[in-house]
N, C-alpha and C positions, 0 to 999 in steps of 0.2 A: 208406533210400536204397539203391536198385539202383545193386552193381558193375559197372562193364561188363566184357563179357566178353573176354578176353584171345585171340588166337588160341593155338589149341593145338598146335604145330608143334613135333616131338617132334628135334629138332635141336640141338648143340652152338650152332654158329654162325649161327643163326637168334637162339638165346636168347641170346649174347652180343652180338649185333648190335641186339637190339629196345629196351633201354631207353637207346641209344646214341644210336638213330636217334629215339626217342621224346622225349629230351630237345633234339636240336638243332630236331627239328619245335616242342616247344613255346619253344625260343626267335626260331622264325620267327615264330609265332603272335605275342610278346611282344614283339615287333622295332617299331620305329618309321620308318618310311621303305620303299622300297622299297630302294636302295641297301643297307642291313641286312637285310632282308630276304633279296636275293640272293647274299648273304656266308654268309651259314645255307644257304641252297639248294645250292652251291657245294659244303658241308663234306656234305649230307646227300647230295647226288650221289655222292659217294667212297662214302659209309659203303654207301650203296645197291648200291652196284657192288661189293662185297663180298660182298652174296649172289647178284649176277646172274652172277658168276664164279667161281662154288664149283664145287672141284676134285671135292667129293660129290654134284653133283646126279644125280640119276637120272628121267629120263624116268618112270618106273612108278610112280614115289614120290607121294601123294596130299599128305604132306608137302613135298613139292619142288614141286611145282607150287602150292602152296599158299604157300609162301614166295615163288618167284617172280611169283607175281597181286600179291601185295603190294607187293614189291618196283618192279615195273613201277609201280604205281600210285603210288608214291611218288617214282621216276624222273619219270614226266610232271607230278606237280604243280613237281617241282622245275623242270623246264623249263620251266613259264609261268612261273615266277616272274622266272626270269633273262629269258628273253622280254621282260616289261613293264618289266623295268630297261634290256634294251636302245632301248623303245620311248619312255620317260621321258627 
């Protein structure tokens, strides 16, 4: 069985943030309802916003942009989420 592969972002607060942010995702995934759902979305919005507001980012950084692609992309899944709770 193939690992998958981890992003490799050589960051304090990218690696304390990932398996933070990796377990409230898989408690969305686990979630039942949308309402539950959106309650995880919620908490992973915050977590997320903790790396889109790092005091260390650096423009030049391949790491830093690298974290933030992520990060965005995990900001927008969170906002459909809350999206389709507001739309239910």
């Amino acid at each position: 069985m193939h690992k998958k592969e981890e992003p490799k972002i050589s960051c304090s607060i990218f690696q304390k943030q990932e398996p933070v942010i990796k377990d409230i995702t898989d408690k969305i995934n686990k979630a039942k309802g949308v309402e539950e759902k959106a309650r995880f979305a919620e908490k992973l919005q915050e977590e997320v916003d903790v790396l889109l507001s790092c005091m260390g980012y650096k423009s030049e950084s391949l790491d830093c942009k690298n974290c933030h692609f992520i990060a965005n992309l995990r900001k927008k899944t969170a906002d459909l989420i809350i999206k389709t709770k507001k739309l239910g």
